[in-house]
PAGUTI-736976 format. One line per field, with one value per atom (N, C-alpha, C): residue in one letter; x negated, y negated, z; residue number from 1; atom name. Coordinates in nm, 3 decimals, padded with zeros to 5 digits. Layout:
// residues N
residuo: [a; ...]
X: [X; ...]
Y: [Y; ...]
Z: [Z; ...]
num: [NUM; ...]
atomo: [CA; ...]
//
This chain:
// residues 169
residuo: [x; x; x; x; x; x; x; x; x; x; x; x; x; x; x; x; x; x; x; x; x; x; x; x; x; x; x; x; x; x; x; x; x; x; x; x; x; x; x; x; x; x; x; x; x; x; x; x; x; x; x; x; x; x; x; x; x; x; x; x; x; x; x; x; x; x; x; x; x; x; x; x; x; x; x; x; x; x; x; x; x; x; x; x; x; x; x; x; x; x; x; x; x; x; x; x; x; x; x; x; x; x; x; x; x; x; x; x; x; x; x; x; x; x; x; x; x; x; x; x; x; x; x; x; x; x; x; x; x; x; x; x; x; x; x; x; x; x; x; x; x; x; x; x; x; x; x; x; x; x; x; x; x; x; x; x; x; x; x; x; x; x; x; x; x; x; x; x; x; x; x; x; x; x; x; x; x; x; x; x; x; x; x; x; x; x; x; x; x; x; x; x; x; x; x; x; x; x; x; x; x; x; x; x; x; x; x; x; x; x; x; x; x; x; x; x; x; x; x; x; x; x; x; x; x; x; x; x; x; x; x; x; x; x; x; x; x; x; x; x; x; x; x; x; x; x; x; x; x; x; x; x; x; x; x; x; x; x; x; x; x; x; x; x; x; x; x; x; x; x; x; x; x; x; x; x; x; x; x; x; x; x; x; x; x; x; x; x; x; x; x; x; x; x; x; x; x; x; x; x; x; x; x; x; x; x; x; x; x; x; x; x; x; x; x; x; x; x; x; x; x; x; x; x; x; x; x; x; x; x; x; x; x; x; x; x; x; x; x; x; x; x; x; x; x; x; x; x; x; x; x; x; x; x; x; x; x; x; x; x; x; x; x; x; x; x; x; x; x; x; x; x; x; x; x; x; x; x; x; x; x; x; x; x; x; x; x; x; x; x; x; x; x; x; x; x; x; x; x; x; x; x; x; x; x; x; x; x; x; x; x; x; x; x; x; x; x; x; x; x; x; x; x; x; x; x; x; x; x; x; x; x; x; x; x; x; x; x; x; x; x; x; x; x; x; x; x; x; x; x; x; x; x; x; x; x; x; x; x; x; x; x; x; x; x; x; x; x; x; x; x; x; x; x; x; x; x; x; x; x; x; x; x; x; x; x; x; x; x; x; x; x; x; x; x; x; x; x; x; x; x; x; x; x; x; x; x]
X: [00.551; 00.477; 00.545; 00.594; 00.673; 00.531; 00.603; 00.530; 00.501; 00.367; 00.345; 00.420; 00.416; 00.501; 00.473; 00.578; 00.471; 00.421; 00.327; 00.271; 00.185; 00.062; -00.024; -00.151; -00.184; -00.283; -00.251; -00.133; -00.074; -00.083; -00.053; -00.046; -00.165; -00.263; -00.417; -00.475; -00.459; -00.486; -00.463; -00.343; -00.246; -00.293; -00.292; -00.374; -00.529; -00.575; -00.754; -00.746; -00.674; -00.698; -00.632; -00.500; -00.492; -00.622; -00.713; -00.737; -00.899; -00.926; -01.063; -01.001; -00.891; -00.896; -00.788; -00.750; -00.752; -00.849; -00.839; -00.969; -00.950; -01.041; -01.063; -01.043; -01.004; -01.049; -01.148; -01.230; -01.364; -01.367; -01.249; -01.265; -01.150; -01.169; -01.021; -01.102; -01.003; -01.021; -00.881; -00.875; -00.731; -00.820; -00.687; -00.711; -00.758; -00.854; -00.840; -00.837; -00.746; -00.719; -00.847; -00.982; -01.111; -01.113; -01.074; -01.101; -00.941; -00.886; -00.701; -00.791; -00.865; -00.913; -01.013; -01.078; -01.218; -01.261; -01.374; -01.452; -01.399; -01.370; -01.381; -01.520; -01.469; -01.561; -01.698; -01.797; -01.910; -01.964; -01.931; -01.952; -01.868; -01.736; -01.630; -01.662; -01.654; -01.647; -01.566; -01.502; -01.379; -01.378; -01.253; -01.131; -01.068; -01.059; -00.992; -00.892; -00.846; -00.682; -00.702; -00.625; -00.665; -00.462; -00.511; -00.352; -00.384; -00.205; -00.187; -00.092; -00.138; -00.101; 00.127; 00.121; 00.279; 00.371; 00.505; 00.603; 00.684; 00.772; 00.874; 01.016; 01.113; 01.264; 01.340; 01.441; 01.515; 01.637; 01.697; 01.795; 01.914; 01.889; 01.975; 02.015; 01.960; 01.962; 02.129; 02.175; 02.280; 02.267; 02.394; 02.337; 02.331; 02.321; 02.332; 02.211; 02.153; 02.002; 01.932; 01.823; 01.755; 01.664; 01.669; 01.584; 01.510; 01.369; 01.239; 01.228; 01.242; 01.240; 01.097; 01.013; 00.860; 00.842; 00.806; 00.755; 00.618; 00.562; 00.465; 00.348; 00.274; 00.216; 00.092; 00.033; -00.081; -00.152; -00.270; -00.280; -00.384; -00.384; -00.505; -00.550; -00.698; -00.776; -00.871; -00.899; -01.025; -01.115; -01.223; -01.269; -01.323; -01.245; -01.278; -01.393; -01.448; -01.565; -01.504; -01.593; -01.568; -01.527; -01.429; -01.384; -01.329; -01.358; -01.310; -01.146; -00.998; -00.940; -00.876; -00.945; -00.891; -00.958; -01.065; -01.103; -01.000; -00.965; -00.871; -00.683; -00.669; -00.548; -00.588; -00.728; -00.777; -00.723; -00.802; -00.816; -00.649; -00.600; -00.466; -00.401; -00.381; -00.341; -00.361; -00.507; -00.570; -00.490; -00.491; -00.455; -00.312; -00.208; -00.107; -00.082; -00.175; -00.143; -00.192; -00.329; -00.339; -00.242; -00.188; -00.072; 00.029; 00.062; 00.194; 00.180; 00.089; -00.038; 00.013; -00.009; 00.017; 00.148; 00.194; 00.340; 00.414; 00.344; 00.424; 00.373; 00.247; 00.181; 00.278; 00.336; 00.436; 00.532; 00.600; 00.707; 00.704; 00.582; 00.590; 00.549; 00.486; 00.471; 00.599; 00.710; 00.781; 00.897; 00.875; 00.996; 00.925; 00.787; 00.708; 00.764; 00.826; 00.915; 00.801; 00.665; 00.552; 00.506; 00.559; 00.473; 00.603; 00.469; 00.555; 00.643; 00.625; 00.728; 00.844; 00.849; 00.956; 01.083; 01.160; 01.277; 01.281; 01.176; 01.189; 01.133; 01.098; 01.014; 01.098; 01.137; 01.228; 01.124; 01.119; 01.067; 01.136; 01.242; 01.339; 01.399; 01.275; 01.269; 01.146; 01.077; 00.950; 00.968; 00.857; 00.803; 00.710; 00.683; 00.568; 00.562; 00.375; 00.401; 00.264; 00.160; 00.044; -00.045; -00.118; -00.177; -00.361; -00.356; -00.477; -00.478; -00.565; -00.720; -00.641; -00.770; -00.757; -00.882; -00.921; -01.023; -01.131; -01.251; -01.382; -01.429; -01.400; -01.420; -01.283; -01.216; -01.139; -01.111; -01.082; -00.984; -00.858; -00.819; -00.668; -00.593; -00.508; -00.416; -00.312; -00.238; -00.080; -00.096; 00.015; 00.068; 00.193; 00.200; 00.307; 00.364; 00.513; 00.582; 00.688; 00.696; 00.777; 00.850; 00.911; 00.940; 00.987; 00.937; 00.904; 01.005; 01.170; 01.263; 01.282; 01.258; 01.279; 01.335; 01.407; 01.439; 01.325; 01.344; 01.258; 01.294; 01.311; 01.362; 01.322; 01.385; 01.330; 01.357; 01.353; 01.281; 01.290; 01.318; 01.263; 01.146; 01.052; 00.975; 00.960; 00.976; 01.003; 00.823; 00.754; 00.584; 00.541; 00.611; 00.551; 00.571; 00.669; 00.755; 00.693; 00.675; 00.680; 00.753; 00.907; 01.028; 01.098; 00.993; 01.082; 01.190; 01.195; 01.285; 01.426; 01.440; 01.554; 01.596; 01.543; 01.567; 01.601; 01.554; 01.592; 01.755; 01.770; 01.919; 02.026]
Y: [01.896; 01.789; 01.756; 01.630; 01.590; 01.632; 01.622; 01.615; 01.497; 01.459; 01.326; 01.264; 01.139; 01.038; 01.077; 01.092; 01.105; 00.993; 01.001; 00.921; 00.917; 00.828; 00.867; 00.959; 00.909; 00.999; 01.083; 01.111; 01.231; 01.347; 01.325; 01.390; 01.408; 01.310; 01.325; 01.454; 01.420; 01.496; 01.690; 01.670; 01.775; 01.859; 01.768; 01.888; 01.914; 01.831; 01.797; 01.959; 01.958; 02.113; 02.234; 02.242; 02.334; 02.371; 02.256; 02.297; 02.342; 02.277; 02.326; 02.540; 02.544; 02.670; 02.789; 02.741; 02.827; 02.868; 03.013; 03.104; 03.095; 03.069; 03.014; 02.872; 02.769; 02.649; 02.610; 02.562; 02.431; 02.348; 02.240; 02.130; 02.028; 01.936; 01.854; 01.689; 01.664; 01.482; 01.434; 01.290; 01.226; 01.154; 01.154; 01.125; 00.979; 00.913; 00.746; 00.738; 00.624; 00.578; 00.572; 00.563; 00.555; 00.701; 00.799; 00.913; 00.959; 00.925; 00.931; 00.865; 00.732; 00.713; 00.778; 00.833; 00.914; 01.045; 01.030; 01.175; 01.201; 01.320; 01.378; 01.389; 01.363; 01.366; 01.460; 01.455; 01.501; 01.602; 01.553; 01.638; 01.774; 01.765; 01.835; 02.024; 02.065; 02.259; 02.285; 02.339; 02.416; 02.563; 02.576; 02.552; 02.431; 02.330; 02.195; 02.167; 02.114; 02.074; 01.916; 01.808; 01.731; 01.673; 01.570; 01.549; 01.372; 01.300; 01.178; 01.127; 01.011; 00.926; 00.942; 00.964; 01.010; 00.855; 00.900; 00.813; 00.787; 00.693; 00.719; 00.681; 00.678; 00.697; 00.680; 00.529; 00.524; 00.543; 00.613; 00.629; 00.679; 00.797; 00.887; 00.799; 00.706; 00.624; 00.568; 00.505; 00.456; 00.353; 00.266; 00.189; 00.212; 00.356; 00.421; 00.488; 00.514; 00.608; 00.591; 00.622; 00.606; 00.740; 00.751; 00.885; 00.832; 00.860; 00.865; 00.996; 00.997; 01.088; 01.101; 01.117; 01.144; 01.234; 01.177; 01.278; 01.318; 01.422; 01.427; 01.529; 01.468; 01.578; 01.625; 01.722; 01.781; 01.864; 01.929; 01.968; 02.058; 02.130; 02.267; 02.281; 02.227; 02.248; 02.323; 02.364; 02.478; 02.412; 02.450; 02.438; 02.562; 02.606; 02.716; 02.660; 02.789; 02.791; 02.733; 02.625; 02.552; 02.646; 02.616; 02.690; 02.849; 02.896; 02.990; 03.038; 03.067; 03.067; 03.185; 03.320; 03.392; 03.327; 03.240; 03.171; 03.067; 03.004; 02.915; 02.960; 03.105; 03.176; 03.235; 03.242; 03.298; 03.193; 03.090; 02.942; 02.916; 02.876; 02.838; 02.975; 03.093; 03.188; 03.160; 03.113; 03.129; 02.964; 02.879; 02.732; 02.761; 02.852; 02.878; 02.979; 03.055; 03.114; 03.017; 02.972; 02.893; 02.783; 02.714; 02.631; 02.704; 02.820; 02.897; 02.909; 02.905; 02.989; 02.856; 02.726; 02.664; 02.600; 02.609; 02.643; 02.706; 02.856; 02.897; 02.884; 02.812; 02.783; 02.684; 02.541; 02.456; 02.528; 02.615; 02.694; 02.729; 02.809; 02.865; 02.761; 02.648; 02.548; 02.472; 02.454; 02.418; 02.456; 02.588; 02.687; 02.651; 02.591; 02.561; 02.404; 02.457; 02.322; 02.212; 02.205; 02.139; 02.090; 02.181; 02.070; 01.930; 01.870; 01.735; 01.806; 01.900; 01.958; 02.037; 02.040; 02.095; 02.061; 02.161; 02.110; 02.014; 01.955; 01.871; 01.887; 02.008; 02.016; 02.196; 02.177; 02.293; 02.340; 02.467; 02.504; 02.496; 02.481; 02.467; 02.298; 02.255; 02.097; 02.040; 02.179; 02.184; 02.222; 02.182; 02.199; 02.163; 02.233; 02.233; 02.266; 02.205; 02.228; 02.209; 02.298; 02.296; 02.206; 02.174; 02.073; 02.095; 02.016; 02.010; 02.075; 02.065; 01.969; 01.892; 01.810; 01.680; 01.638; 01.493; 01.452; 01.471; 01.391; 01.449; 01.590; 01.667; 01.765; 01.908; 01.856; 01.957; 02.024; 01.984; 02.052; 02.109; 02.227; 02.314; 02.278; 02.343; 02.366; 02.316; 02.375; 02.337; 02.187; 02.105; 02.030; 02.061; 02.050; 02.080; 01.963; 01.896; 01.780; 01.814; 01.800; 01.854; 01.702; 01.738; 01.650; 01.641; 01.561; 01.599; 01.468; 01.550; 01.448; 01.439; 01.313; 01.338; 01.217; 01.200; 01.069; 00.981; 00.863; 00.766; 00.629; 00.642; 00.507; 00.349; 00.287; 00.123; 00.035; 00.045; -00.059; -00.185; -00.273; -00.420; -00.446; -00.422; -00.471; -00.628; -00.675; -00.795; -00.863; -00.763; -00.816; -00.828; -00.777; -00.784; -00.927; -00.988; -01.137; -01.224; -01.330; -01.448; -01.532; -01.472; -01.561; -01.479; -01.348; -01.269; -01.356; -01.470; -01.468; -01.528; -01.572; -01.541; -01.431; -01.331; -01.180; -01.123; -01.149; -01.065; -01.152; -01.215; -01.245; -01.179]
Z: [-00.172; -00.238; -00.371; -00.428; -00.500; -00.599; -00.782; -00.866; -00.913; -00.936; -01.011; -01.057; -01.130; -01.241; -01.312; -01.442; -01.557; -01.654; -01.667; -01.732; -01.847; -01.913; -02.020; -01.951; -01.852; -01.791; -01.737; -01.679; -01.634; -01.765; -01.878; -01.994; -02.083; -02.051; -02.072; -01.998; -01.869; -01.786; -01.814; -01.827; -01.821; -01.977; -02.099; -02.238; -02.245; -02.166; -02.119; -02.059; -01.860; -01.827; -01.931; -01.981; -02.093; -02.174; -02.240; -02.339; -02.298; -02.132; -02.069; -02.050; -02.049; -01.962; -02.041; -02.182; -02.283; -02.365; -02.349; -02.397; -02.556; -02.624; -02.776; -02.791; -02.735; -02.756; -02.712; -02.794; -02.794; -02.781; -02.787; -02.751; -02.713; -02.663; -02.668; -02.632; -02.705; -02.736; -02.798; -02.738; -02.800; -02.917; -03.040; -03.160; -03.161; -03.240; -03.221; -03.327; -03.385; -03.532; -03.638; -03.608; -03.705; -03.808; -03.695; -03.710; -03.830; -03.791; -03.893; -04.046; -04.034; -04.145; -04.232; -04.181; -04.251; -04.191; -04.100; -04.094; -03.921; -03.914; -03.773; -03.688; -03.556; -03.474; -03.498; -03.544; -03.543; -03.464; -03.334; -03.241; -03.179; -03.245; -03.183; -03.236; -03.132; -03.153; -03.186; -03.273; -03.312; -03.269; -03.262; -03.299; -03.137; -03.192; -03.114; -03.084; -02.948; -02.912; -02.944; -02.987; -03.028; -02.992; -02.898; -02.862; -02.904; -02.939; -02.955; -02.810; -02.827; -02.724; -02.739; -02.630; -02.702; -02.682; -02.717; -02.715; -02.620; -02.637; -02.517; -02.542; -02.538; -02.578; -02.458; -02.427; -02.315; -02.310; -02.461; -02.552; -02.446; -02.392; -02.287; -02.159; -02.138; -02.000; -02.010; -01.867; -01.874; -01.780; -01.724; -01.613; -01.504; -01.470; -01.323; -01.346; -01.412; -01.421; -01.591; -01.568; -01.689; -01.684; -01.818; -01.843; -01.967; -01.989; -02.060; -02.107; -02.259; -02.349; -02.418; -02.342; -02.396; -02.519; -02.657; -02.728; -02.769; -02.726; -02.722; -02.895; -02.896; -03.011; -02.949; -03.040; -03.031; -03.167; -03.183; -03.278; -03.273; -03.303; -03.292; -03.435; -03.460; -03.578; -03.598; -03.685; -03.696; -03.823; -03.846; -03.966; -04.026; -04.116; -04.243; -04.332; -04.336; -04.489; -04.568; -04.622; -04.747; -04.865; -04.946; -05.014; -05.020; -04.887; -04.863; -04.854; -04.903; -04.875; -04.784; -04.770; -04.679; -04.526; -04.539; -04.389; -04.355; -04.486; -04.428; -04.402; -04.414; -04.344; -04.225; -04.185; -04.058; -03.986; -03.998; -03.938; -03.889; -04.002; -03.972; -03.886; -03.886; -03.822; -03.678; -03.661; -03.509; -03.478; -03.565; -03.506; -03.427; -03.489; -03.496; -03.366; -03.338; -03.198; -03.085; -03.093; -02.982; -02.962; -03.057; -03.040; -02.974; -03.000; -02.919; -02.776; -02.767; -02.605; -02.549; -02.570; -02.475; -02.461; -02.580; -02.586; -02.455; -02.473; -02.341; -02.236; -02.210; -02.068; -02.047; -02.129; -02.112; -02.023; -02.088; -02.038; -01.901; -01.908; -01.728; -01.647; -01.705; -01.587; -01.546; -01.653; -01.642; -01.524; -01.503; -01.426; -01.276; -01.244; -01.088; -01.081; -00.898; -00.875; -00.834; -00.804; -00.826; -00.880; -01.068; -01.133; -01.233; -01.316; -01.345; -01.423; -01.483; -01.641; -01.551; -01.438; -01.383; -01.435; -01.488; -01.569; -01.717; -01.719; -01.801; -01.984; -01.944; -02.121; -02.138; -02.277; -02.312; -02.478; -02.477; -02.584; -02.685; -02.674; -02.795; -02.871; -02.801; -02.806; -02.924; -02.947; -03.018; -03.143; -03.257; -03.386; -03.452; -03.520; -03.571; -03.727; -03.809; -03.910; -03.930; -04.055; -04.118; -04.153; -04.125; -04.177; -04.221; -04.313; -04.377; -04.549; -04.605; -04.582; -04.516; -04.412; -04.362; -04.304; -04.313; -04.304; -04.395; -04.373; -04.487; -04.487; -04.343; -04.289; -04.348; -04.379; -04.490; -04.402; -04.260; -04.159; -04.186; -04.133; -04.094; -03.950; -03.917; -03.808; -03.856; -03.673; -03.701; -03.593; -03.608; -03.560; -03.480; -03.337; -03.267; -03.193; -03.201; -03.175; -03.091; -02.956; -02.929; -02.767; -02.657; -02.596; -02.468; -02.381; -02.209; -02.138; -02.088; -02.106; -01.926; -01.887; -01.738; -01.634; -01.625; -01.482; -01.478; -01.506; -01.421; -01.434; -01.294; -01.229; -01.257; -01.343; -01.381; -01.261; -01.186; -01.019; -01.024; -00.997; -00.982; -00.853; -00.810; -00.683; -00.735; -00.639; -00.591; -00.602; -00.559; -00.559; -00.653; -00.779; -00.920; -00.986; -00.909; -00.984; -00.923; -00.997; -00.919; -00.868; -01.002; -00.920; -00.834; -00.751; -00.655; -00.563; -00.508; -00.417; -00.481; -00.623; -00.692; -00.771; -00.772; -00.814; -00.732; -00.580; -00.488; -00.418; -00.506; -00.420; -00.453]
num: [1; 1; 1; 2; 2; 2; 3; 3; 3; 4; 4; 4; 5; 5; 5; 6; 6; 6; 7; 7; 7; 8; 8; 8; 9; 9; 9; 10; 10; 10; 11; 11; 11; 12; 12; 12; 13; 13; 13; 14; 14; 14; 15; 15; 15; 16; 16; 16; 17; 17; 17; 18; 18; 18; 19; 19; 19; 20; 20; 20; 21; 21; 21; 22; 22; 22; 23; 23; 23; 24; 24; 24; 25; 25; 25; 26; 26; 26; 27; 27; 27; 28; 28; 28; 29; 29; 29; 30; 30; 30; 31; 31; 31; 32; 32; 32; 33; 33; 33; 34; 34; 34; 35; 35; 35; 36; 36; 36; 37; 37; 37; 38; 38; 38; 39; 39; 39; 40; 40; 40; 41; 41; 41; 42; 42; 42; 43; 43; 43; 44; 44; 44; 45; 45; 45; 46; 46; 46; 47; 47; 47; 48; 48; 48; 49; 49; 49; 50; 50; 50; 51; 51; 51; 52; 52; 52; 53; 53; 53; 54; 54; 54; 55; 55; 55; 56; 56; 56; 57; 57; 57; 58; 58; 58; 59; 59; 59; 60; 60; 60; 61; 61; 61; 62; 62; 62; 63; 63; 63; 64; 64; 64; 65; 65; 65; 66; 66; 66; 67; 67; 67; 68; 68; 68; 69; 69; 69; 70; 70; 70; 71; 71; 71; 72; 72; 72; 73; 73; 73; 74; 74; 74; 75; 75; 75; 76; 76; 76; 77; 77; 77; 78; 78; 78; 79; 79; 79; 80; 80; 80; 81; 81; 81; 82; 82; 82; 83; 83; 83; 84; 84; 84; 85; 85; 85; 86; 86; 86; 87; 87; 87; 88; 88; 88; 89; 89; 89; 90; 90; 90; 91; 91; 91; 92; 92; 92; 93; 93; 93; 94; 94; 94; 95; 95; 95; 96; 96; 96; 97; 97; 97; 98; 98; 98; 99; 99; 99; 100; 100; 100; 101; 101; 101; 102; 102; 102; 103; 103; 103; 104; 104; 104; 105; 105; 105; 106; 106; 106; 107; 107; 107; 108; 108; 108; 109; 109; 109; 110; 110; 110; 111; 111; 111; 112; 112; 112; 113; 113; 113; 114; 114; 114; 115; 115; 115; 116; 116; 116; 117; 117; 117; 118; 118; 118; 119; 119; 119; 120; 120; 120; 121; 121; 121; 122; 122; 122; 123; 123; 123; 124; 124; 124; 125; 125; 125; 126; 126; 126; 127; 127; 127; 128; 128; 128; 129; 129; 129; 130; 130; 130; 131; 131; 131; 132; 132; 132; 133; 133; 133; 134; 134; 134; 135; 135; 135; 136; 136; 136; 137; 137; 137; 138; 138; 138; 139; 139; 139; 140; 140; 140; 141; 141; 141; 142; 142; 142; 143; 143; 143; 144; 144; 144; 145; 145; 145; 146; 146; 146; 147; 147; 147; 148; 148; 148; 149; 149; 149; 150; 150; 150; 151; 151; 151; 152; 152; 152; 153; 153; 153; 154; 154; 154; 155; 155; 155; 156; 156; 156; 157; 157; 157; 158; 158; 158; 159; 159; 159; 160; 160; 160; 161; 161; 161; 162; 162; 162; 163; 163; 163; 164; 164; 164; 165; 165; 165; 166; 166; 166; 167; 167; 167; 168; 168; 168; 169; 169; 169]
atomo: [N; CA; C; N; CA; C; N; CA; C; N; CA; C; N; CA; C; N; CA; C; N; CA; C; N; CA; C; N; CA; C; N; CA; C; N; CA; C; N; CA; C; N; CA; C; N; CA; C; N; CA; C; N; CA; C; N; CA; C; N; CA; C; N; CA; C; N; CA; C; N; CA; C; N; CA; C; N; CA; C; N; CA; C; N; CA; C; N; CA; C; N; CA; C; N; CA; C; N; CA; C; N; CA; C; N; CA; C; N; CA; C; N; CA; C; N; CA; C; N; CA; C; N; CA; C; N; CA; C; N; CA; C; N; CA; C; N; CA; C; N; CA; C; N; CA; C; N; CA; C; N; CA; C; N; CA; C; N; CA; C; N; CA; C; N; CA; C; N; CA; C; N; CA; C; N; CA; C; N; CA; C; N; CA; C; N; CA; C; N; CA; C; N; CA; C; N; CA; C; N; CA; C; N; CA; C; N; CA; C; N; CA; C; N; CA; C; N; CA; C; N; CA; C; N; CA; C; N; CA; C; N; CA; C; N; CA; C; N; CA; C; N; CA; C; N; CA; C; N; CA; C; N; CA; C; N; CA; C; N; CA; C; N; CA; C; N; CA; C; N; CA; C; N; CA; C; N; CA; C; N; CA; C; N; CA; C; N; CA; C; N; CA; C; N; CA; C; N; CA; C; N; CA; C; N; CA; C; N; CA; C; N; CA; C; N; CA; C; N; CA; C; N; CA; C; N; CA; C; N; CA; C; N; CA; C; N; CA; C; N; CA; C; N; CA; C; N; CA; C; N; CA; C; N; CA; C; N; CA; C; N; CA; C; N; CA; C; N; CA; C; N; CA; C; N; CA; C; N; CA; C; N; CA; C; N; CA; C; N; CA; C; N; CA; C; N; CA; C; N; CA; C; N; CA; C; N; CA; C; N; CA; C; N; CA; C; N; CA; C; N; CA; C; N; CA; C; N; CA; C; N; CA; C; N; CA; C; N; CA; C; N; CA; C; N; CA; C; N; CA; C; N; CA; C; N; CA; C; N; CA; C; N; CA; C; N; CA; C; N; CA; C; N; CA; C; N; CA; C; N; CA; C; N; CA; C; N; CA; C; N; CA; C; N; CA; C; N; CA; C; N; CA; C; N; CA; C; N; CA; C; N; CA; C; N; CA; C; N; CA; C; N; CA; C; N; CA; C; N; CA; C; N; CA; C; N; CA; C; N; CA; C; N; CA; C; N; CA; C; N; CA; C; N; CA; C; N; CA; C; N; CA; C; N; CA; C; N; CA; C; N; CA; C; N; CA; C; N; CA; C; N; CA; C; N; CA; C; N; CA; C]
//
């Protein structure tokens, strides 16, 4: 069975089950710009996987094949006692392993000829860096940026055009 396309929902999909079925995360939601401006989600449990809509890069492509250089982020937040600062080296400590955790779940999914990351996501493609305060909520974690590089084919189908029967000559 071939592996999926990859795609935005493929990658929704894909930090959604990570972050349902890593033990110490509470929650997962993609970031929406309201929330970049002011207060964090209200509702969210911490400690949170909290992924952005990623990128894409056709840079590597040539005219015999094209490759999509997906970069993808994510972010594991906690919220520490207000003013507490040995809570907020707990916090960040714990943001900082669960970020690794799926780090290497990346990894081993990567080495299954099934799944989409087959071959295509390298740990040494990754980084990361601290963040917070952030938000009204005086949030921690790390931020991890890393990038899911893989073949995909730019197609012409003919059903998509309207001027298919001069494209297809």
């Amino acid at each position: 069975m071939a592996a999926p396309t990859i795609n935005h929902s493929v990658l929704v999909a894909y930090f959604k089950y990570l972050a349902d079925n890593l033990i110490g995360v509470n929650d997962f939601f993609r970031m929406n710009l309201m929330e970049i401006q002011g207060a964090f989600r209200s509702t969210a449990k911490f400690p949170c996987l909290v992924i952005e809509a990623h990128d894409g890069d056709y840079s590597g492509s040539n005219v015999m094949q094209s490759v999509n250089d997906r970069t993808f982020a994510f972010t594991v937040y906690a919220k520490p006692k207000k003013d507490d600062f040995d809570d907020q080296d707990t916090q960040l400590t714990l943001s900082e392993i669960l970020g690794k955790k799926i780090l290497a779940r990346m990894r081993h999914d990567a080495t299954l000829s099934s799944h989409f990351l087959y071959n295509h996501f390298k740990a040494s493609n990754v980084s990361y860096s601290k963040v917070g305060p952030i938000f009204n909520e005086k949030l921690y974690g790390y931020r991890f940026v890393g990038s899911i590089t893989a073949p995909e084919p730019l197609i012409v189908n003919p059903a998509d055009w309207e001027d298919s029967p001069v494209i297809c000559e």
